[in-house]
PLY file of the C-alpha trace (Angstrom):
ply
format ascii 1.0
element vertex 337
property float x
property float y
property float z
element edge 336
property int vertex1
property int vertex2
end_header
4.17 2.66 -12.04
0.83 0.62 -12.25
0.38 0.18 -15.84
-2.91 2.67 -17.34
-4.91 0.87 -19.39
-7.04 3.17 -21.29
-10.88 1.97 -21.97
-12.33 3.97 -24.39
-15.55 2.38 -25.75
-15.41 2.52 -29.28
-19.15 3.38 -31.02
-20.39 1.32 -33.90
-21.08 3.36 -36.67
-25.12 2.37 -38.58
-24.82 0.74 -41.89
-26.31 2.46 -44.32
-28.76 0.97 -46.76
-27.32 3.15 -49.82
-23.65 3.27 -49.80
-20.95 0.54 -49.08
-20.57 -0.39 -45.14
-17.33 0.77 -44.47
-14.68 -0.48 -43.02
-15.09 -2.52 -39.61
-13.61 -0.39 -36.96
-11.13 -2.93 -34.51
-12.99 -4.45 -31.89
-13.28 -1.62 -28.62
-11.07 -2.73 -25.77
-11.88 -4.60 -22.86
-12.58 -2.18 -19.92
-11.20 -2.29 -16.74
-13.71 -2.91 -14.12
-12.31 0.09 -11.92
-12.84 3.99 -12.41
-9.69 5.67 -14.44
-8.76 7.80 -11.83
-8.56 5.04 -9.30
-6.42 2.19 -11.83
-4.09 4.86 -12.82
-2.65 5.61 -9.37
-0.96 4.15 -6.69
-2.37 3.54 -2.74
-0.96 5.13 0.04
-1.93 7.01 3.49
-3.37 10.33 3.57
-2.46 12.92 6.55
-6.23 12.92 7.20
-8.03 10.24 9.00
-10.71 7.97 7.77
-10.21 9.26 3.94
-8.60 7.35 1.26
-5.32 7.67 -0.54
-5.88 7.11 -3.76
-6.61 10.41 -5.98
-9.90 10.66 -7.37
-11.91 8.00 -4.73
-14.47 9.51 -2.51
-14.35 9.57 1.29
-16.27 6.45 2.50
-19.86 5.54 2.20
-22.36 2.82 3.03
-23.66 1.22 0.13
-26.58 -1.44 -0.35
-25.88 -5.51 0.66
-24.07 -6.62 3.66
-21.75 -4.73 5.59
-20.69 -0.96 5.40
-18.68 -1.65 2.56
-20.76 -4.22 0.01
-18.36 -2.93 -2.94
-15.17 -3.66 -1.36
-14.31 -6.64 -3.62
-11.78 -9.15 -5.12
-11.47 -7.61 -8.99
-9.12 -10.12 -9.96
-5.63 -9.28 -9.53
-3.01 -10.68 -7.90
-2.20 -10.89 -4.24
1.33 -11.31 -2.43
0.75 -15.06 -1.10
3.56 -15.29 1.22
5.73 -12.30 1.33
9.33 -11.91 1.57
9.55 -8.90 3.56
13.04 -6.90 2.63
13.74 -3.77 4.13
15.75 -0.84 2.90
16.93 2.40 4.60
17.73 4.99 2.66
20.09 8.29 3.39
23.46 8.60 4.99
21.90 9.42 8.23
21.04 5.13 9.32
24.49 4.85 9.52
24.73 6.64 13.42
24.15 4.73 16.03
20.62 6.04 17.10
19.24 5.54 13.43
20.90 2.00 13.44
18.86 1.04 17.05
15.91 2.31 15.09
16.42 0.15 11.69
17.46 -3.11 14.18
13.78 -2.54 15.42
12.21 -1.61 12.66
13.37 -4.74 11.41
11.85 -6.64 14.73
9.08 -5.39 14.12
8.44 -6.58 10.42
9.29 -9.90 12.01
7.39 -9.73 14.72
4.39 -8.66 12.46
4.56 -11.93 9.77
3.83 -13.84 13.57
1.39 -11.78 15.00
-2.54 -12.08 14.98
-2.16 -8.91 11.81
-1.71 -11.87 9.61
-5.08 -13.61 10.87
-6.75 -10.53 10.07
-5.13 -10.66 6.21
-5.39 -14.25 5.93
-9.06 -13.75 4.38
-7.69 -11.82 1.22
-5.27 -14.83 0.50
-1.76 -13.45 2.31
-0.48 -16.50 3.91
-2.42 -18.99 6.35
-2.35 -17.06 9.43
0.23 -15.64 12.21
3.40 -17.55 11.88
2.62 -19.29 8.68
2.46 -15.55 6.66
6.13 -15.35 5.12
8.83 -14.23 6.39
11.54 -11.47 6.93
14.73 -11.82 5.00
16.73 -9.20 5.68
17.63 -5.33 5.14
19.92 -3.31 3.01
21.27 0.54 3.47
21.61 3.01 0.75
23.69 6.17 1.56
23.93 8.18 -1.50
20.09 8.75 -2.14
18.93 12.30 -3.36
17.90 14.58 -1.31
14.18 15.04 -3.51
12.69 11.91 -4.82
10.07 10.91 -7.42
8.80 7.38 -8.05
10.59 7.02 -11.45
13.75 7.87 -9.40
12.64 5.22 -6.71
12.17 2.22 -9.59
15.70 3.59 -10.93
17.31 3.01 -7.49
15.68 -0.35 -7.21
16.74 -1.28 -10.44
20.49 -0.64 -9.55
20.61 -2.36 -5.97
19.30 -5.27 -8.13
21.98 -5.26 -10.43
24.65 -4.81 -8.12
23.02 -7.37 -6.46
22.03 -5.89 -3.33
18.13 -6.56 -3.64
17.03 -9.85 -4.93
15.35 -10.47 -8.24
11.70 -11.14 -7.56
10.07 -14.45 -8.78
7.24 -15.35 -10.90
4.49 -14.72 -9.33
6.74 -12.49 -7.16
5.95 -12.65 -3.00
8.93 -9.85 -2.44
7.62 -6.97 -0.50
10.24 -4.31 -0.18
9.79 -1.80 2.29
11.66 1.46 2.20
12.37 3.47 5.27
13.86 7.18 4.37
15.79 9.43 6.34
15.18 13.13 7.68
17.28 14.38 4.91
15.32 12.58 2.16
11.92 13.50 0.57
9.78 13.14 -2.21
8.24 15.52 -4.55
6.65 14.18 -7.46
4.55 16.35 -9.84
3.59 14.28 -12.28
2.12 12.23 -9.73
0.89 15.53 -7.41
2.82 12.97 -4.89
4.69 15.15 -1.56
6.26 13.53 1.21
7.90 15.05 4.25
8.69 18.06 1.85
8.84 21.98 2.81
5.43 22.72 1.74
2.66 21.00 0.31
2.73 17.30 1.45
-0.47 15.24 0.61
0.80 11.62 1.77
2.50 9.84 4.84
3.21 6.59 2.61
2.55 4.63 -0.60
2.78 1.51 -2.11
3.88 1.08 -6.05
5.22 -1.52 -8.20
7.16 -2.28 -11.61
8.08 -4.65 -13.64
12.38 -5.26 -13.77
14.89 -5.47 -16.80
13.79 -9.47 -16.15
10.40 -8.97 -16.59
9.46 -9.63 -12.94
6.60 -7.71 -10.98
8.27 -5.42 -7.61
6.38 -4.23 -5.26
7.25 -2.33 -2.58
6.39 0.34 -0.32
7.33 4.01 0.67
8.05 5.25 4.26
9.67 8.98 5.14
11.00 9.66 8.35
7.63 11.13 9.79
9.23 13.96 11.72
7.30 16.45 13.97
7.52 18.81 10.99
6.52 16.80 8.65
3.32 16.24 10.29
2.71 19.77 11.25
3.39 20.82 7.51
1.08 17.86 6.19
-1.68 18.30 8.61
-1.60 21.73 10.47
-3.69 20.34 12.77
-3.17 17.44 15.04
-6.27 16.17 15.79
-7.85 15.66 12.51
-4.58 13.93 11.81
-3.74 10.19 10.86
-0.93 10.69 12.86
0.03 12.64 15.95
2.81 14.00 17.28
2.49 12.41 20.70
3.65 9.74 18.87
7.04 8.62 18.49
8.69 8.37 15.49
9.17 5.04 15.74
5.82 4.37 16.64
4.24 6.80 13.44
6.48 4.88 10.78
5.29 1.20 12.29
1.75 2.72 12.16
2.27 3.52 8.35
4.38 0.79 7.67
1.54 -1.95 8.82
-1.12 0.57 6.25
1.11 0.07 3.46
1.92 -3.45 4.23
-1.65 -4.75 4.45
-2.18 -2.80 1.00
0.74 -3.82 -0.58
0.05 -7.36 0.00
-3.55 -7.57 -0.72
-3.99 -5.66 -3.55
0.05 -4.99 -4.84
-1.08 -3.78 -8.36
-4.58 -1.80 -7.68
-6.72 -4.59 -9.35
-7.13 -7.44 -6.04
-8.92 -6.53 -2.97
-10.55 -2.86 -2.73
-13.25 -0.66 -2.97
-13.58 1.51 -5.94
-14.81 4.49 -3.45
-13.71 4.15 -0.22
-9.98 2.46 -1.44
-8.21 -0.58 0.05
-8.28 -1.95 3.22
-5.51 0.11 4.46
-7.73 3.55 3.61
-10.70 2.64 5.35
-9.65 2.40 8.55
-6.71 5.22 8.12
-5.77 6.33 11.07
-6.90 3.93 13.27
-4.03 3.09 15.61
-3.86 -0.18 17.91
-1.12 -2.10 19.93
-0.01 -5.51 19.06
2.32 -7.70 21.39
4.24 -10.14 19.71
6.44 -12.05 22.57
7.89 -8.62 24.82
7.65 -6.68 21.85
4.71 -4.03 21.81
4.11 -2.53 18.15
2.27 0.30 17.37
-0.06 -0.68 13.74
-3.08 0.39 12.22
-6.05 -1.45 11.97
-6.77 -2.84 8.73
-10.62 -3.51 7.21
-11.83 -7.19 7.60
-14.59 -7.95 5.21
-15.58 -10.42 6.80
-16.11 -8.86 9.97
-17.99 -6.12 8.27
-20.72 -8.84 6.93
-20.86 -10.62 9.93
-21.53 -7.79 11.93
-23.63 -5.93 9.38
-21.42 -2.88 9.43
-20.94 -2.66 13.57
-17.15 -3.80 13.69
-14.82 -4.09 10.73
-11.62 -2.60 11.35
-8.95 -4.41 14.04
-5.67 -5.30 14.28
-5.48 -8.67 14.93
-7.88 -11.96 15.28
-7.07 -14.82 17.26
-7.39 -17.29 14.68
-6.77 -16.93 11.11
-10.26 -15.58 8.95
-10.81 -18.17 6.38
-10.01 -17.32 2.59
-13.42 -15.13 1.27
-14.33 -16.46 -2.04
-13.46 -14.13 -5.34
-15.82 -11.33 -5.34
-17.49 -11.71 -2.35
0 1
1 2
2 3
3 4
4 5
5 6
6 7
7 8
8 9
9 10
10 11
11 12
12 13
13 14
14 15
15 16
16 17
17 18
18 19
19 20
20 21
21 22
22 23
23 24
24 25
25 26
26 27
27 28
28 29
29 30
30 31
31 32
32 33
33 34
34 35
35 36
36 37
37 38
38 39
39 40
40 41
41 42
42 43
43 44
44 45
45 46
46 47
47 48
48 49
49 50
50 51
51 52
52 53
53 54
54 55
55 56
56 57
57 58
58 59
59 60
60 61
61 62
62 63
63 64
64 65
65 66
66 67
67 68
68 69
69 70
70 71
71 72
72 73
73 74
74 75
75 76
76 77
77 78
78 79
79 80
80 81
81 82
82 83
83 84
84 85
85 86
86 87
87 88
88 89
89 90
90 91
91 92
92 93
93 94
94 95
95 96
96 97
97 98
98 99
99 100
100 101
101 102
102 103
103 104
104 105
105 106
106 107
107 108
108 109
109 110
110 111
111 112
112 113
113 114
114 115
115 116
116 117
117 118
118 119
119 120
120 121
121 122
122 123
123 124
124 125
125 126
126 127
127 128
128 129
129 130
130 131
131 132
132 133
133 134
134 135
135 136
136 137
137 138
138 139
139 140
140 141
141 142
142 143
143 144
144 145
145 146
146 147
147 148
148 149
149 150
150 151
151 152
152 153
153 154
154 155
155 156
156 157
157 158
158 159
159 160
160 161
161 162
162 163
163 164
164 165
165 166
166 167
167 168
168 169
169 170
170 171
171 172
172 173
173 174
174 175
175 176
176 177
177 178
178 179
179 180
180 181
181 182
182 183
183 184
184 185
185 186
186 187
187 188
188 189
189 190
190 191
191 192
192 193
193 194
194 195
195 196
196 197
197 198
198 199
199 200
200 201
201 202
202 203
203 204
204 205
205 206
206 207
207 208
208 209
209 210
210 211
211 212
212 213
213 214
214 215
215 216
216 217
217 218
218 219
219 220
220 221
221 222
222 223
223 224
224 225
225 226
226 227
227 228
228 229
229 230
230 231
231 232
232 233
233 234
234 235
235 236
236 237
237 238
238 239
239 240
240 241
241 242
242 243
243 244
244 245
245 246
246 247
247 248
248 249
249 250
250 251
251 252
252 253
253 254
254 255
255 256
256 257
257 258
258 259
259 260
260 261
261 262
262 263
263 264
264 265
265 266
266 267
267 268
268 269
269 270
270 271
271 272
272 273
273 274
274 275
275 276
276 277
277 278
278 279
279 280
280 281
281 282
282 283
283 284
284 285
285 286
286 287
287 288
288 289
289 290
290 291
291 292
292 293
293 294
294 295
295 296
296 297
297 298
298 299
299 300
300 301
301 302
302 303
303 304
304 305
305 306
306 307
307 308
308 309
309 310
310 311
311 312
312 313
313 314
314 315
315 316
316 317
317 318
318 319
319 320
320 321
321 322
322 323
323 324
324 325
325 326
326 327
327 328
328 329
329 330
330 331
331 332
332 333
333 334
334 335
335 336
């Protein structure tokens, strides 16, 4: 879990004239730029279109400066450079022969996505140079005995292990690993602590999320969260379809791509909650949630969201700023602006 970093100011107590000063109180802490509730949680994609995932921001607003959004902003964390895209199914049911078509091109598709014009888009926030020279995709891994109810401890424990038995990779320092985790129909996640419910019986508030962790090595993971995106699951999570982020005139397939390219634009520009985002309207994933394009990569068409482009939003002065491609890599934005 992103780490919480508590901020309390600390108040200087008045020396008084008559009595012995006393003791210095230690110096207050240094506060984190960002709002509690938003550095304490983790980003992800809410069932309801055009509003953040992260509990506690506010549904988007425009602001004063250039753009729709002048506050979204590098706060000086780190980014995923060039990501080495892993992906993992979990659940006993990718091992029949219609789930194992689907992993093959779910797996396509992450490919197909590190050379598409997605990367030109991300290419601004500091993820790679552009389509083709944005990472790459190294491979996938299947985990059968996964409980049936998850939480994100649970999902850090599981990581853990498939590192240690050696079937996920230790990350680096800095790490560029991006791990990607596709559940099955059998498998959700129901987290209290974290008021996190996917793909659940009742009560789901999410369609994805992105978290990290630090190993037993001392190395920074990040990955992301995808359930299976059923039909029930999104009549459960939204009710009804058409104030939902996703629809059910969409194939599976084409809902967990959708999510997959929200949390993978998130998880690589802003993998710990402290890079690239708006402390309102959320990251670049949130503000255009929902928002569901066509890319075509070869013979391959993908179904993605499009993903905010600040510099777009500036040079339009709020008119255009969400897409899901460019045709030429968007030159790096300068820290803050």
């Amino acid at each position: 879990m992103p780490a919480r970093r508590k901020g309390k100011k600390v108040k200087a107590r008045r020396k008084s004239p008559r009595r012995k000063a006393p003791n210095k109180k230690p110096a207050p802490k240094k506060k984190n730029p960002l709002p509690a509730d938003l550095r304490a949680h983790r980003g992800g994609v809410s069932p309801r279109q055009g509003v953040p995932a992260i509990r506690g921001a506010q549904a988007k607003r425009r602001g004063q400066g250039p753009g729709k959004y002048p506050n979204f902003a590098y706060q000086g964390g780190p980014v995923i450079s060039m990501p080495e895209v892993h992906t993992g199914f979990w659940g006993a049911l990718w091992s029949d022969a219609a789930h194992q078509g689907r992993a093959q091109r779910l797996n396509q598709y992450h490919a197909d996505l590190l050379s598409s014009g997605f990367m030109n888009v991300l290419s601004q926030y500091g993820v790679g140079q552009g389509a083709g020279h944005a990472g790459a995709f190294a491979g996938s891994s299947f985990l059968a005995d996964v409980p049936a109810t998850l939480t994100d401890p649970l999902i850090q424990s599981t990581i853990q292990s498939a590192i240690d038995g050696g079937v996920l990779p230790e990350p680096g320092t800095p790490s560029n690993l991006s791990l990607v985790i596709y559940l099955d129909e059998n498998i959700g996640i129901n987290d209290p602590s974290d008021q996190l419910v996917l793909c659940e019986p009742a009560n789901d508030n999410a369609f994805g999320y992105h978290d990290f962790f630090t190993t037993k090595a001392g190395h920074k993971f990040y990955y992301a969260v995808v359930p299976a995106l059923s039909d029930a699951c999104l009549t459960e999570s939204c009710g009804q379809d058409s104030g939902c982020s996703l629809h059910l005139s969409q194939t599976q397939e084409q809902r967990q791509t959708q999510v997959a390219s929200h949390e993978f634009a998130e998880m690589t520009t802003d993998p710990e909650l402290n890079a690239w985002l708006d402390p309102k309207a959320g990251e670049n994933g949130d503000i255009c949630n929902g928002e569901s394009a066509q890319i075509v990569v070869g013979a391959n068409t993908w179904t993605v969201q499009r993903t905010y482009s600040k510099t777009d939003d500036v040079s339009t002065n709020g008119q255009s700023y969400c897409l899901a491609a460019a045709p030429a890599p968007l030159p790096p934005l300068k820290p803050g602006a």
